[in-house]
N, C-alpha and C positions, 0 to 999 in steps of 0.2 A: 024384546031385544035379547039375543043370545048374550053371553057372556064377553066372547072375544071384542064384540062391539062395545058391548057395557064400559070396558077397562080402557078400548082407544078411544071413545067421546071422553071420558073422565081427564084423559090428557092431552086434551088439543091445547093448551097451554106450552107445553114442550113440544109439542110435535112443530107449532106455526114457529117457537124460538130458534128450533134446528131449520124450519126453512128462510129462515129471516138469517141467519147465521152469514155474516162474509163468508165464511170458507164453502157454504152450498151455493151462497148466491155468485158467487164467482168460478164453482163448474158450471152453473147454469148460464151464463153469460160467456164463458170462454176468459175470463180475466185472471182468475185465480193463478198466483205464481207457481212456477213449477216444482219449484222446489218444495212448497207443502203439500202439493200433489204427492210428490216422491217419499215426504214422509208420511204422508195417511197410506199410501199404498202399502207401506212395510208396515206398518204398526195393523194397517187391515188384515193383511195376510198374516199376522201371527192370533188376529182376533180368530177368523175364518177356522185355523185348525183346531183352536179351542172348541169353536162352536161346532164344528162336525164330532166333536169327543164326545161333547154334550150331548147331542143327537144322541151319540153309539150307547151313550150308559142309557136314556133316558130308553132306545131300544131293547137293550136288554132287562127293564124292569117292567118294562109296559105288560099289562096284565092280560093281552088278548093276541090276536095274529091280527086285528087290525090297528092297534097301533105298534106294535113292532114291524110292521113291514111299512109304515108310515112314516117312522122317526129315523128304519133303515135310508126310505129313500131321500129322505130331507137330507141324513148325513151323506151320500152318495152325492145329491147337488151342492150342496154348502163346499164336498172338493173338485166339485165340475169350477163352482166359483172360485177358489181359492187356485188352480188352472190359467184362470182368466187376467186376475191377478199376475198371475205369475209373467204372463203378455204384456201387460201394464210395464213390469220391472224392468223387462227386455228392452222394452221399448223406451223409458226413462234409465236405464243405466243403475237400475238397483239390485246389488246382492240379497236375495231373501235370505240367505242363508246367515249372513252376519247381522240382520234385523235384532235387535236388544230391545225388547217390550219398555216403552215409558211407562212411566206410572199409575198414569189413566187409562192405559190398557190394559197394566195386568188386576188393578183394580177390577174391570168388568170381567176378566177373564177366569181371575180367579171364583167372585161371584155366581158365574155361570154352573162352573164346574164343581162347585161347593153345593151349589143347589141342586144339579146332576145329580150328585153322590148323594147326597144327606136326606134331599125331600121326595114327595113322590111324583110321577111323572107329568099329573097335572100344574102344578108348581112349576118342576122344569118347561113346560110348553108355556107356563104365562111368563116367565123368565125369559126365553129364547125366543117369542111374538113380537117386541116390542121391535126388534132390529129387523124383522121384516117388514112388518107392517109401515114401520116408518120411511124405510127404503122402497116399501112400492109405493109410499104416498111423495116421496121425492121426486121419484122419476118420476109420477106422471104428473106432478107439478112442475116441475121444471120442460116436459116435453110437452104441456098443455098448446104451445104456439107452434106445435112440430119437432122435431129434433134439427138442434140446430147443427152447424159444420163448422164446428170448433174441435180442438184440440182433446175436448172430453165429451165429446160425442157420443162416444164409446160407454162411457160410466151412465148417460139418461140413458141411452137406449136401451143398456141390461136392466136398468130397476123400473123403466117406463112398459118394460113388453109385458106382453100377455102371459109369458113361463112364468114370469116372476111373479106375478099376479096371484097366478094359481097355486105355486109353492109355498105363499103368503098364505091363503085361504086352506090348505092343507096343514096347515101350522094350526091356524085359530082352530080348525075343525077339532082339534086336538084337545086343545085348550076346552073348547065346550062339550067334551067329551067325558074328561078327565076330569077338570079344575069345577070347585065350587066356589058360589058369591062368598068372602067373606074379607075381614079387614087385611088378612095375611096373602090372600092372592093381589090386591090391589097393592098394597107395598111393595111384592115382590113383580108385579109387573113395572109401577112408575119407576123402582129404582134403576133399572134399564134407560131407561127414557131420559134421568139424568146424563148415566152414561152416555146415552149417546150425543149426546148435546156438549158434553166435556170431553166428546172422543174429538169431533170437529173442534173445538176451543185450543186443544192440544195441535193440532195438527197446523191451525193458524197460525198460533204462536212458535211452533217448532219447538215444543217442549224438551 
């Protein structure tokens, strides 16, 4: 079992709580009110520039020309995503630009980009996995019966496709590239995992 796998089977505990979550199971269903849509869309799109930062530092430390031109293109799609987002706002009526990070986001945000800076690039990749991985295992759980024709249609279909997939597995490849087994990479991947499980929590409640 490669590594990137080794650290997602170790948290299928968070991963089934983020899918169990009212606020997933309600894109998944078309129920979720709109208004916490509108607040995860902003609080997303201030996650998303973080994480293309993170990308950009973790390419300029990478030690070869295959992972700098790997961590280039992740940060390259991470602001094709943050784009996409920005569609999302238009379309619900949200200024990104007045977005003010809650505290559960700049939590993860900071996190991210502390570990950018500070560790080395394998770390960073088991750091910035968990938010893919779990987002390609949403979409294609939630689009398991098709994509439905609801209101967030849009949100399964981008984390259910095949791109997303791949930019997923582009990430871990990174991770088993870079990262070795030990206590400090599995810490520093689950704490992610919280994250993301108190990013949805936040968003429910309208923090």
């Amino acid at each position: 079992m490669t590594l990137s796998k080794e650290l997602w089977a170790a948290n299928q505990d968070l991963a089934q709580a983020c899918l169990k979550h009212p606020f997933v199971q309600g894109i998944g269903d078309g129920t979720l009110e709109q208004a916490k849509f509108a607040y995860y869309v902003g609080q997303d799109a201030f996650f998303l520039e973080a994480f293309a930062r993170a990308y950009s530092i973790a390419a300029a430390k990478a030690p070869d020309s295959l992972g700098f031109t790997t961590f280039h293109n992740l940060a390259s799609e991470a602001l094709e995503e943050l784009r996409l987002h920005s569609g999302y706002a238009s379309q619900w009526g949200i200024n990104l630009d007045s977005v003010e990070p809650g505290a559960t986001t700049r939590r993860y945000t900071d996190f991210l980009l502390a570990t950018a800076w500070g560790r080395d690039v394998g770390l960073t990749a088991a750091a910035m996995s968990p938010c893919m991985r779990l987002y390609a295992f949403l979409g294609e759980q939630l689009a398991g019966n098709g994509i439905p024709n609801h209101q967030y249609a849009d949100w399964i279909r981008t984390y259910s496709s095949p791109d997303f997939q791949s930019l997923t597995k582009q990430l871990e490849s990174l991770v088993d590239n870079y990262a070795i087994t030990n206590p400090v990479v599995h810490s520093t991947y689950r704490y992610p995992m919280f994250c993301e499980r108190d990013f949805f929590q936040a968003a429910w409640i309208l923090e």
